[in-house]
N, C-alpha and C positions, 0 to 999 in steps of 0.2 A: 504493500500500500504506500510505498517512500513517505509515510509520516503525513499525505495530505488524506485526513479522515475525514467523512462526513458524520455528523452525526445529528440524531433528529429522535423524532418518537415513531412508534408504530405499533399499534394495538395495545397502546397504556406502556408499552415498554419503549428505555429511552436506548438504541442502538449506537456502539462507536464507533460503528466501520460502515463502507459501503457492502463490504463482503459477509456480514452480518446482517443484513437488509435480507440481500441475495439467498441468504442459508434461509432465513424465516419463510420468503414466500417461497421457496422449495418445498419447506417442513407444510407451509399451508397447504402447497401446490397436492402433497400426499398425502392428508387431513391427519398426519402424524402431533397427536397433540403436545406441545413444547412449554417452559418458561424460559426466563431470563434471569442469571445472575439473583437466584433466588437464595444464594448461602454463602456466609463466609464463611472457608473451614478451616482450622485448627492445625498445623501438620507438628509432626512430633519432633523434626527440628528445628520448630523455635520460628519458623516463618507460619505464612497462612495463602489462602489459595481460595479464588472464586472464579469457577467455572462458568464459561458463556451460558450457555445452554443443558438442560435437564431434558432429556425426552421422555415422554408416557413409560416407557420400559425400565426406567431408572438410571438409564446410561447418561453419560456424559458427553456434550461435544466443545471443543476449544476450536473454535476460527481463528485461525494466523494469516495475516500476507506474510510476514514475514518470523519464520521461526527460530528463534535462537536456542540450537540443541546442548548449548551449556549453559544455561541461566534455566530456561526454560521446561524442559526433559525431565531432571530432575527433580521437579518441584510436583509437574503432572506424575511423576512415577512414585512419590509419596506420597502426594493423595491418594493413587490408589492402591497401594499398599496400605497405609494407614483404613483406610475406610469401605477394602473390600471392595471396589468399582473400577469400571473401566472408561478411560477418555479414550474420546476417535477426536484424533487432531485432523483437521481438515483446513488445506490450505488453497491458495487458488486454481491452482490449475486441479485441483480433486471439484471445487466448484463447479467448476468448466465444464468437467465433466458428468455433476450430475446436472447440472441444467440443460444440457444436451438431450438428456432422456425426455425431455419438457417440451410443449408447446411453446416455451418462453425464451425471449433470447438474452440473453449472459447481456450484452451491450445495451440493450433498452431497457432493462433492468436497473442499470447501474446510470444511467439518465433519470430513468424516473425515481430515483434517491436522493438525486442532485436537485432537483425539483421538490421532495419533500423535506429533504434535511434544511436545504438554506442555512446550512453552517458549516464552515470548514473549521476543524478542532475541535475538540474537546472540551465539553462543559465540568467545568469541575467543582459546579454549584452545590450543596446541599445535596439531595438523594441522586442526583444526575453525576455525580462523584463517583468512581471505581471504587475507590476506597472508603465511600461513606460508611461510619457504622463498624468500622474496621478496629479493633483495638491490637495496643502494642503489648505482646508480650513480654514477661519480666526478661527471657531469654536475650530478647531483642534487643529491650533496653541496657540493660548489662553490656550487651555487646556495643552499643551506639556511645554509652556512658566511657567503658576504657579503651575506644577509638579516639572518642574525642578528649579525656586527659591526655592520651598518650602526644598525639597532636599537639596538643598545646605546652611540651615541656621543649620540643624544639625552640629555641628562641627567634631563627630565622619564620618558623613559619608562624609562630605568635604575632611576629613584627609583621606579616603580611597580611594576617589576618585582620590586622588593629587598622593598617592603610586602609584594607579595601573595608572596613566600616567609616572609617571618615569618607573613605571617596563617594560612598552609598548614602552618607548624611548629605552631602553638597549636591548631589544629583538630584537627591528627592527634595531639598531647598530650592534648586533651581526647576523642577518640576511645577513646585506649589506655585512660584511666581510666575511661569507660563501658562497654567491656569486661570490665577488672576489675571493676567495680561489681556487671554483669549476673553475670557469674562467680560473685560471690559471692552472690547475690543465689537463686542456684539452690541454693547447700549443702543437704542436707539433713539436719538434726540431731536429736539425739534430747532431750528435756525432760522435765521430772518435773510433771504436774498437782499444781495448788497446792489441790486438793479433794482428788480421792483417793488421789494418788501412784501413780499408774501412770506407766510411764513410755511414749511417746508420739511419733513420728517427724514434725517439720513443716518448711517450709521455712526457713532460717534470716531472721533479720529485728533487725536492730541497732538500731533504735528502735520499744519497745512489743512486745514479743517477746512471742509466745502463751503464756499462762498455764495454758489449760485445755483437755482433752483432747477434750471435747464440749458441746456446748450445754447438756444438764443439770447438768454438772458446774459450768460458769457459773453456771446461773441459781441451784443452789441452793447455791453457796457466796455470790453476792450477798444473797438470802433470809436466807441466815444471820447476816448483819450485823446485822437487825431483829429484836432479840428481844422479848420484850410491853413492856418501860421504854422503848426507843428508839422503835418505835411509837406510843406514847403521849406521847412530846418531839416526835416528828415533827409528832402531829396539833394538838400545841400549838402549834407552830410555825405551821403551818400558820394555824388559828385568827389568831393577832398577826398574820401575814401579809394577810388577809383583813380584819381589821379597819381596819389599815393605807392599803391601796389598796381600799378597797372599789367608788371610783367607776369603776379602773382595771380592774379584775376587769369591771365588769358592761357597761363600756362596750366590752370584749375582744371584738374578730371572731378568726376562727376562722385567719386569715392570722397572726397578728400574737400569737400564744399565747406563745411563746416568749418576746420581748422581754418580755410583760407579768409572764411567770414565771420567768425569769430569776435575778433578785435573789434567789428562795425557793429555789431547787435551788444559787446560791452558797453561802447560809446551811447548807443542809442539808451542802453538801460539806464543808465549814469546817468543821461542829460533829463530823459523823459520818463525815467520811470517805466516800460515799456517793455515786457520780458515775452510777450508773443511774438511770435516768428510772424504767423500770421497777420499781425495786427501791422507790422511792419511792412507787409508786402503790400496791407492795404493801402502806407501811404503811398509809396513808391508808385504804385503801379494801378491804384485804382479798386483791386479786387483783391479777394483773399487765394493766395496760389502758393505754390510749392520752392522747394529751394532751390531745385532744376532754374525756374522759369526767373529767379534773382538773382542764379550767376549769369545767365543769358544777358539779364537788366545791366547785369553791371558791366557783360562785352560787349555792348551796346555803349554805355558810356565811354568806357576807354577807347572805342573806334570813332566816337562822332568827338572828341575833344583830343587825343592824341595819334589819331591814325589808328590803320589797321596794326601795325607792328608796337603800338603803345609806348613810341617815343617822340 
């Protein structure tokens, strides 16, 4: 199953596999009456063991994708040893095979799971836990207990243990504060457009907070900054500009617009207050257009005031 499990409900029982879906409507398919993970049992060294599936007969079945015959094997082989029963480990490709015998196909099977689980993982909620219910034996504990003195008289791995608790306090401090941040980050507030004073619901924002209600309202409170005097300082500007760097201007590719015009749109900010590109092309040139159509404006200037070669 490489670890992506679906898991979901089916018939009151909560399944953690796709390949446990599969086995159930099998066991349906052959009105073979079944539970699920109805026992945790006890084994006699010191671990414990809960089996997938119970069938009518008493037996046992474990579904693996993947089965690991040393962790695994022996745990199945003392439960039934311990408790007189037999597990049939049944892995995928035993699957395969018994869905075969079926009017049902293995692949639309394992679709229509993915359609009822809607969860990839493992819930490890309350009774949807593998291990709910589970207690630890003295055995265990004893055992977990002089694992972990023994551990901690290393002083190298004491020392490592004690970093990775502070590093895990600063992570879940810097956690908590990206929470608050997101939190606040959703507020939704109401604001006054700095055009036409309506007032206007957006989501809140602590630096560069929305000024304007809608895109008109933008564009023609920027427009309104250039009245026909400023206009006419701008295309002056512009002019000296172009006089300026003329060679810079004509030898300007179309990547590289920006650096070359730069220095002109600081100028403009500085004088006028005036940080739209657009707002600037509308003095220039009458209408709102692109950067293309400003380096054009300005090879235009440098040919009707300096010549074609811009000396």
């Amino acid at each position: 199953m490489n670890g992506r499990t679906y898991c979901g409900h089916y018939r009151g029982h909560y399944l953690k596999s796709t390949l446990e879906y599969i086995y159930a409507r099998y066991l349906d398919y052959k009105e073979i009456h079944w539970e699920y993970e109805v026992k945790i049992f006890d084994l006699s060294t010191g671990g414990s063991y809960k089996p997938d599936f119970m069938l009518s007969d008493g037996s046992y079945v474990e579904v693996k994708g993947g089965f690991n015959y040393q962790t695994d094997l022996p745990r199945i082989k003392c439960f039934e040893k311990d408790y007189g029963v037999t597990v049939k480990i049944i892995q995928e490709k035993d699957l395969r095979q018994l869905i075969a015998s079926t009017p049902m196909v293995y692949e639309h099977l394992k679709q229509e799971w993915k359609q009822i689980a809607k969860g990839l993982g493992m819930d490890t909620s309350g009774k949807n836990n593998s291990r709910y219910g589970a207690k630890v034996s003295n055995i265990t504990r004893a055992k977990i207990s002089a694992k972990a003195k023994s551990r901690m008289k290393d002083s190298e791995y004491k020392s490592k243990w004690l970093e990775g608790r502070k590093n895990s306090a600063k992570v879940q401090k810097q956690n908590e504060r990206l929470k608050a941040y997101n939190l606040l980050r959703q507020y939704q507030v109401f604001v006054t457009c700095h055009h036409c004073g309506k007032e206007f619901e957006v989501l809140f924002r602590k630096n560069k907070p929305q000024k304007y209600c809608s895109y008109s309202c933008s564009n023609t409170a920027q427009f309104s900054k250039i009245s026909g005097d400023k206009s006419f300082l701008i295309q002056e500007l512009a002019l000296d500009f172009a006089k300026n760097n003329a060679q810079s201007i004509l030898s300007c590719k179309v990547n590289k617009i920006i650096s070359v015009l730069k220095p002109f749109y600081d100028q403009i900010e500085k004088e006028f207050g005036i940080k739209d590109e657009r707002t600037v092309s509308k003095a220039l040139l009458g209408y709102q257009t692109n950067r293309k159509e400003i380096l054009f404006y300005f090879h235009s200037l440098v040919e009707n005031v300096l010549g074609t070669t811009g000396k």
